[in-house]
C-alpha positions in Angstrom: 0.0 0.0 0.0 2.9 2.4 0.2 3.8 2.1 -3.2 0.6 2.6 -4.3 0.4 5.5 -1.9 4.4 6.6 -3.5 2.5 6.0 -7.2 -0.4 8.3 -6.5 2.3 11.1 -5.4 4.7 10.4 -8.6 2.0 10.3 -11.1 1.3 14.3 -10.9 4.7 15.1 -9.8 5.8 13.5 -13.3 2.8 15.4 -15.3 4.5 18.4 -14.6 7.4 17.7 -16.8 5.2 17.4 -20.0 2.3 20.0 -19.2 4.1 22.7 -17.2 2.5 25.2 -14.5 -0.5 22.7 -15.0 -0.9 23.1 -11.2 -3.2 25.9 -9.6 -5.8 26.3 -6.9 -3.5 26.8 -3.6 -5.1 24.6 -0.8 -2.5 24.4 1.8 1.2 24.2 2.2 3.4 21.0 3.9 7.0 20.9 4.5 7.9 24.1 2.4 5.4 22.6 -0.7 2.4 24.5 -1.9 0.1 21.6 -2.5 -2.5 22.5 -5.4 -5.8 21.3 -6.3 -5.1 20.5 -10.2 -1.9 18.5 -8.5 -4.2 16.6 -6.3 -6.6 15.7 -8.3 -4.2 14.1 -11.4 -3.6 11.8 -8.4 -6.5 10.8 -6.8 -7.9 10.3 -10.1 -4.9 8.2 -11.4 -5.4 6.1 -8.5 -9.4 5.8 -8.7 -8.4 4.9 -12.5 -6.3 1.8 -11.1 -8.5 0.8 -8.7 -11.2 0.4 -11.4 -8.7 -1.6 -13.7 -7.9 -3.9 -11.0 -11.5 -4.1 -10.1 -13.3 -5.5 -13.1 -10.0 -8.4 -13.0 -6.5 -9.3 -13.7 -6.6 -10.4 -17.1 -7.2 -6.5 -17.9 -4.5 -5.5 -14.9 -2.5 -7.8 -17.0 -3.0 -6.5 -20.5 -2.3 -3.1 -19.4 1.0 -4.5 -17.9 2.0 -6.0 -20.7 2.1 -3.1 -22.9 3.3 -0.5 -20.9 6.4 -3.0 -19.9 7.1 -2.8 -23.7 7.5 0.9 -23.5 9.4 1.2 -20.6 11.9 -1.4 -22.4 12.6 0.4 -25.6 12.7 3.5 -24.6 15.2 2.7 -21.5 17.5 0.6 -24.7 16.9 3.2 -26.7 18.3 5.8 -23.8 21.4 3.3 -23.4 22.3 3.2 -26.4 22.3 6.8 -26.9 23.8 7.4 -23.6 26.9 4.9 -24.6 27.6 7.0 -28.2 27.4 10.9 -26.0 28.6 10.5 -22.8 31.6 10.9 -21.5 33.7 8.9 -18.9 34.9 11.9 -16.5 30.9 12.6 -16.0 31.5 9.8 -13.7 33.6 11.0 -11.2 33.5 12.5 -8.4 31.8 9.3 -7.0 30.5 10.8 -3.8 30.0 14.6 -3.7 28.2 17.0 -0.5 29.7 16.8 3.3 28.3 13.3 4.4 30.7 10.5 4.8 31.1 7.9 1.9 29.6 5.5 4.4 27.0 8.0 4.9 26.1 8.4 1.2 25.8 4.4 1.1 23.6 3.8 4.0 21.4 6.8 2.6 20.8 5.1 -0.8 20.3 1.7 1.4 17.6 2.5 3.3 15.7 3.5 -0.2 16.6 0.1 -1.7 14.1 -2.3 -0.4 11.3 0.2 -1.6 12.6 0.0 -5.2 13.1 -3.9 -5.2 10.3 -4.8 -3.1 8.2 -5.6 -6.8 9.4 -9.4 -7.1 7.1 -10.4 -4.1 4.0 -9.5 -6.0 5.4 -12.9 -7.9 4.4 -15.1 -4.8 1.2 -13.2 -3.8 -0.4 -13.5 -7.1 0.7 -17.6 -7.4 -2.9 -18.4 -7.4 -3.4 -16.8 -10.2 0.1 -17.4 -12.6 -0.6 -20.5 -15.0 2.8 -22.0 -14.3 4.4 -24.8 -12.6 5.3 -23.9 -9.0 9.3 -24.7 -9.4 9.1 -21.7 -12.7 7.6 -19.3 -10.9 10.8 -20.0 -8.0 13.1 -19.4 -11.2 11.1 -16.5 -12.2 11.3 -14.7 -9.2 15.0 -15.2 -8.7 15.1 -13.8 -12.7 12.9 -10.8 -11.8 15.3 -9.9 -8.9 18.9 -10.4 -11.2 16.6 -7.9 -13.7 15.9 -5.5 -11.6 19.5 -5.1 -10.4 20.7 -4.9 -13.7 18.0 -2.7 -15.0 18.7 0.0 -12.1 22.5 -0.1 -12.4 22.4 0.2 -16.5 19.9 3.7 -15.9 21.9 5.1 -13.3 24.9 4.4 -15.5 23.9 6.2 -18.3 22.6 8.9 -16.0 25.7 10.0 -14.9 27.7 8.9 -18.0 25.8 11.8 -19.6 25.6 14.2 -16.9 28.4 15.6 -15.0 28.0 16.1 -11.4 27.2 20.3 -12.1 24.6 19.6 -14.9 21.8 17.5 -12.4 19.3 19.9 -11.9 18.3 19.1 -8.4 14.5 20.7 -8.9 14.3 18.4 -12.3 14.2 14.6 -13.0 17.4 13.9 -14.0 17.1 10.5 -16.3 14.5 12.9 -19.3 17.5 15.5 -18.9 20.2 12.5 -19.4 17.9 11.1 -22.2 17.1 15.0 -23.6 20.9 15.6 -23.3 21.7 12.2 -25.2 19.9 13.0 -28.1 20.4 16.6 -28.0 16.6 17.4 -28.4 13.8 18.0 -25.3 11.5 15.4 -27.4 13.6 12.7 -26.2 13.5 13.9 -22.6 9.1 14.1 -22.6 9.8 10.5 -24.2 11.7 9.5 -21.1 9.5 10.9 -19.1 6.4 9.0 -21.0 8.3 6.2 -19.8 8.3 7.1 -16.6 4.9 7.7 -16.4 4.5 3.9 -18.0 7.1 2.5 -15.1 4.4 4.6 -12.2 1.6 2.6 -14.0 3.6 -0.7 -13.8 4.1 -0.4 -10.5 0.8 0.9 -9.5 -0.7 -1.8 -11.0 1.6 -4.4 -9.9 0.8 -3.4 -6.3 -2.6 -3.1 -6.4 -2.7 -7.2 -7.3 0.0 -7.8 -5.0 -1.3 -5.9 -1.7 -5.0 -7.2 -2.6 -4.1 -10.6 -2.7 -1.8 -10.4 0.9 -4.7 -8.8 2.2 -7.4 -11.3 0.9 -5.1 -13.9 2.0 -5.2 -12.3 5.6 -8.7 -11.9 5.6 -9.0 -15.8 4.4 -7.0 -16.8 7.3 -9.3 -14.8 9.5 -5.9 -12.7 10.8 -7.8 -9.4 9.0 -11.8 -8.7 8.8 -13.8 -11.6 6.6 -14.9 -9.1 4.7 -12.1 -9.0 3.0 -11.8 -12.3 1.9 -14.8 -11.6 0.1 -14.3 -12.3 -4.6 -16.3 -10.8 -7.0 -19.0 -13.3 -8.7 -17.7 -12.5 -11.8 -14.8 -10.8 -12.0 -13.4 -12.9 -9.3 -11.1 -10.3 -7.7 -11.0 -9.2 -3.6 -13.0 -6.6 -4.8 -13.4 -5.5 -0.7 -9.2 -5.3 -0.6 -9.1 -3.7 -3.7 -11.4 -0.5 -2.6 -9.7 -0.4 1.1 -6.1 0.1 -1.2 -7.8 2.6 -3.4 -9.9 5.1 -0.8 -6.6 4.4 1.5 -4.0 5.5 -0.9 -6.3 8.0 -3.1 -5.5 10.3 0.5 -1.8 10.3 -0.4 -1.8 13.3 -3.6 -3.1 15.8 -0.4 0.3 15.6 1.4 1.7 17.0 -1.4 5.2 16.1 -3.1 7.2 15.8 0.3 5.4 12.7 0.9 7.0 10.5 -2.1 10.3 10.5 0.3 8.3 9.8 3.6 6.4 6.7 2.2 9.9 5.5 0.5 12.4 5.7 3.6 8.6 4.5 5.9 7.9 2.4 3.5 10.9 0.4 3.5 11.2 0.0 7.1 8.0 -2.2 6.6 8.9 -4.1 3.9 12.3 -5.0 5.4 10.1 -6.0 8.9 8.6 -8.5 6.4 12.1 -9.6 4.7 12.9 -10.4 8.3 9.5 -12.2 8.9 9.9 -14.3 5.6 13.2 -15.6 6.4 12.6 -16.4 9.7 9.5 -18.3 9.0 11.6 -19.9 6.0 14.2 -21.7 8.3 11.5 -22.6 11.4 9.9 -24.5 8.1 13.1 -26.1 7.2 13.7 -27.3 11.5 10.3 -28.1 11.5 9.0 -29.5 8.7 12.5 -30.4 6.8 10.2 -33.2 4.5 7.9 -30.6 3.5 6.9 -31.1 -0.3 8.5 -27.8 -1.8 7.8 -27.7 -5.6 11.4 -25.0 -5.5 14.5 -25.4 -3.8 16.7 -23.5 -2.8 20.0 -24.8 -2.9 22.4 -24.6 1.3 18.5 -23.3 1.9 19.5 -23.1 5.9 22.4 -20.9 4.9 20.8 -19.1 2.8 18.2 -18.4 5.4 20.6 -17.6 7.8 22.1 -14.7 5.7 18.8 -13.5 4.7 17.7 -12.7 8.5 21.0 -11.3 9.6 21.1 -9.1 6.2 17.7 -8.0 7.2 18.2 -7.4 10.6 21.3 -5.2 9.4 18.8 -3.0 7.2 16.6 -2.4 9.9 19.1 -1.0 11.8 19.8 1.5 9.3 16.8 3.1 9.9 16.8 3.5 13.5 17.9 6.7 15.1 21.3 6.0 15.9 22.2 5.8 12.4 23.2 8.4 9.3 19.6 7.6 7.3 17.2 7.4 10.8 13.9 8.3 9.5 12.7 11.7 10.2 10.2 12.3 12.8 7.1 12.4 10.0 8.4 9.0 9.1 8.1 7.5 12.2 4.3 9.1 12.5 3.7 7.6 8.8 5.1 3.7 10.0 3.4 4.0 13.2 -0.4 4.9 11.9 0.3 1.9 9.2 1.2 -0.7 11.9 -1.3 0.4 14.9 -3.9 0.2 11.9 -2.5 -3.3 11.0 -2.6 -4.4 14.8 -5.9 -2.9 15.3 -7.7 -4.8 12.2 -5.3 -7.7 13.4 -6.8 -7.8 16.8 -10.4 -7.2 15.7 -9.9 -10.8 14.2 -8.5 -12.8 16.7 -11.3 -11.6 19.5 -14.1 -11.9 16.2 -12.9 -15.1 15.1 -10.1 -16.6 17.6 -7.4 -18.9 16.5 -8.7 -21.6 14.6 -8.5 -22.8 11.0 -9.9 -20.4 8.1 -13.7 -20.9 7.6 -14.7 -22.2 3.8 -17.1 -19.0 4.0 -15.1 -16.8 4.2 -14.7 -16.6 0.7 -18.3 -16.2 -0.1 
């Protein structure tokens, strides 16, 4: 949901760089931001927009996906290669520039990782739904993570192979002015940003299958409210999950831009909680139940395991406030209403419902 919240934010943030000024009608300033009605409303509309798609089911959520993966492909090749024939190698250096520490800079980039890699676990949640063998969609997810390294390293690459460290503008996006600088033309940089807007939509609607599902999968195991659990008769979506996501995250466009770095750095403290979670629960199953039929293995899956929850526990850290990148004060306000409204619905269930095996109903 944070992503989808972060998506709501990015989507109008982004308009601006192809309809400039678009944004009037002053309602109220946050954290130095005027935030304006127009702004607000590309947003809330963008996410009604996905909410409907993911409503009426995933074989249109997928569709879209499809074809707005293919734009985000070529143009980020086409940008590569352009970047590779007009950049320069002494755009590259200094590596680390401002007063923080080198260590500093690292751990500050960290603690924004998991936000930006957390896509491969929609993989998993949407299972149910993939018409594949279980040991491919293993590979697969393994595949989408390699991917996503390389596909981050190779932009940021030709990023700064283009730019020197004195031409990023620090008010503009600065992959459309690599791309406009590239091709030496501002029609390639409103192309980059098109596929920008594409990658928002990706992950938008990537997240809206993803979270729906973890929810409806709470809800079936009676650890959120039944009524969430509850499909669609004919489109055959958790069409109750899927509207909780969309009113939730619609509210995001009225903090203004400010909140696209509060719901990364708050975000990611959540979704490393649940890295930590995962690989706990991953070698308790392998003590526990080591002749467990498991469609993928993973190959020294104990050690494997074992680095996973001390490489998690080491991210958490990093956001505590002993270190360089602790989260800000509003961060902390942002990750605590997310988790008390977690434990709330959370306890709602058990005293509803107790602890006891999901009821057949509460699917219906």
């Amino acid at each position: 949901m944070t992503v989808v919240s972060f998506e709501a934010v990015a989507l109008p943030t982004v308009v601006e760089n192809i309809v400039p000024g678009y944004s009037v009608g002053h309602l109220w300033t946050i954290a130095g931001w005027d935030v304006e009605a127009s702004w607000v409303l590309v947003g809330v509309v963008g996410s009604l927009l996905m909410m409907w798609v993911n409503y009426i089911g995933i074989r249109t959520a997928a569709l879209l996906q499809k074809l707005v993966t293919l734009l985000i492909v070529a143009v980020g090749l086409l940008f590569l290669t352009g970047a590779l024939f007009s950049g320069e190698g002494g755009n590259l250096t200094p590596l680390f520039t401002g007063e923080s520490s080198v260590a500093g800079g690292i751990m500050g980039v960290l603690v924004m990782v998991p936000f930006m890699f957390v896509g491969f676990d929609v993989i998993p949640q949407a299972a149910e739904e993939i018409d594949m063998p279980h040991r491919d969609i293993g590979r697969l997810l393994v595949f989408s993570v390699l991917l996503a390294v390389f596909w981050y390293a190779a932009i940021i690459f030709g990023t700064a192979y283009v730019l020197s460290a004195d031409g990023i503008d620090l008010d503009s996006l600065a992959v459309p002015d690599a791309m406009a600088a590239a091709f030496s033309g501002a029609w390639a940089g409103k192309l980059m940003v098109l596929a920008g807007i594409a990658g928002i939509i990706t992950s938008w609607n990537a997240f809206y299958i993803g979270g729906s599902r973890a929810i409806y999968a709470l809800a079936k195991a009676d650890m959120l409210p039944r009524m969430f659990a509850r499909l669609h008769p004919r489109y055959n979506t958790p069409t109750n999950a899927i509207l909780l996501i969309g009113i939730v995250t619609s509210l995001a466009p009225l903090l203004g831009r400010s909140a696209m770095v509060w719901l990364v750095n708050a975000g990611g403290l959540g979704i490393v909680l649940a890295y930590l979670f995962v690989a706990a629960s991953f070698l308790v199953l392998r003590y526990r139940e080591p002749e467990m039929e498991r469609p993928f293995v993973v190959p020294a899956g104990k050690l494997v395991g074992i680095v996973a929850l001390v490489l998690s526990i080491a991210l958490i850290l990093l956001y505590m406030p002993a270190s360089p990148s602790a989260l800000a004060p509003v961060e902390w306000m942002i990750f605590g209403v997310w988790m008390l409204g977690g434990a709330a619905m959370y306890g709602w269930a058990r005293v509803r419902y107790g602890i006891h095996a999901p009821d057949s109903s509460a699917q219906t």
